[in-house]
C-alpha positions as CSV (number, residue, x, y, z in Angstrom):
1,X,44.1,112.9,-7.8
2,X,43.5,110.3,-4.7
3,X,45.2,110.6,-1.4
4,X,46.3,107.8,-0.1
5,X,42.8,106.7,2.1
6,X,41.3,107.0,-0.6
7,X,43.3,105.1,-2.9
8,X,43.0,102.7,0.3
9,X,39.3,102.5,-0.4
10,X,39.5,101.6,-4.1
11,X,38.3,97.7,-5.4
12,X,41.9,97.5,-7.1
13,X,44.2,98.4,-4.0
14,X,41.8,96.0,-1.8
15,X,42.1,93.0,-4.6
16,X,45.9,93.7,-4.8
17,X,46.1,93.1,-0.5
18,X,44.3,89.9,-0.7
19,X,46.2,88.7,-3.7
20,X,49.0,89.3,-1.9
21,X,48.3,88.0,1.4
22,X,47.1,84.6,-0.7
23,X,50.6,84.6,-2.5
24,X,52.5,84.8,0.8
25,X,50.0,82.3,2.9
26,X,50.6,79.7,0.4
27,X,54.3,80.0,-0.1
28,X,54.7,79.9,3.7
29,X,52.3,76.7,3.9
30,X,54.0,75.3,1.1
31,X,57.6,75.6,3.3
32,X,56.0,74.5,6.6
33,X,53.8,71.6,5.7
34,X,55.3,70.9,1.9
35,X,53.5,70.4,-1.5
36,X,49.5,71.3,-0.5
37,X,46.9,68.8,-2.6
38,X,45.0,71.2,-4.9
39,X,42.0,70.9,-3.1
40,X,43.2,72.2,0.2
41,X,45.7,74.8,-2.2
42,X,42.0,75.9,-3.4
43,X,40.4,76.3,-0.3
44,X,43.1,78.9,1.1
45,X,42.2,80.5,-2.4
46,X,38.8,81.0,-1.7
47,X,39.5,82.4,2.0
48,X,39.2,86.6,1.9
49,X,41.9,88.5,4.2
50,X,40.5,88.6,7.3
51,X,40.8,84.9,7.1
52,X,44.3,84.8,5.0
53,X,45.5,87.3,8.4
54,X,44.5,84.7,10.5
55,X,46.0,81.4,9.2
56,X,49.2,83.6,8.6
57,X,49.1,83.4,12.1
58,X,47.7,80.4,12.5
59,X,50.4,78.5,10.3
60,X,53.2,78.8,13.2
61,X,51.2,76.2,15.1
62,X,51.1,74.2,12.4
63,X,53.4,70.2,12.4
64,X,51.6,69.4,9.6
65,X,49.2,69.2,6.6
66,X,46.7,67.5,9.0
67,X,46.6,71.0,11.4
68,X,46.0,73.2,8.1
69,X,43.7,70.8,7.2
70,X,42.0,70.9,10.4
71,X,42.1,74.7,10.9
72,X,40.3,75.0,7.0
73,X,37.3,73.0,8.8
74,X,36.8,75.3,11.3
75,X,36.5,78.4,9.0
């Protein structure tokens, strides 16, 4: 049986984190800025969690599409 680091450590438990850091980034996007074009909607798809950590922080700043936008072309 695995403890819990090293269920921690399995691909599954790490996919499930980013899945659900991607859920929550885009439905707090989706409130702040509004409906997101699929392109950009694609974009915050392809980012991995260290980045999805980041523009959950990020997205506070945000007044706009055009500063999510912005902060996907500096990644």
């Amino acid at each position: 049986m695995l403890g819990l680091s090293e269920l921690k450590e399995t691909k599954v438990y790490q996919e499930g984190r980013i899945e659900e850091a991607r859920s929550l980034v885009l439905r707090l996007l989706t409130r702040r800025v509004g409906a997101l074009p699929s392109t950009v909607e694609a974009q915050v798809q392809a980012l991995e969690l260290p980045q999805l950590e980041a523009l959950g922080e990020a997205l506070l700043d945000f007044a706009g599409l055009d500063g999510l936008t912005n902060w996907l072309r500096g990644q």
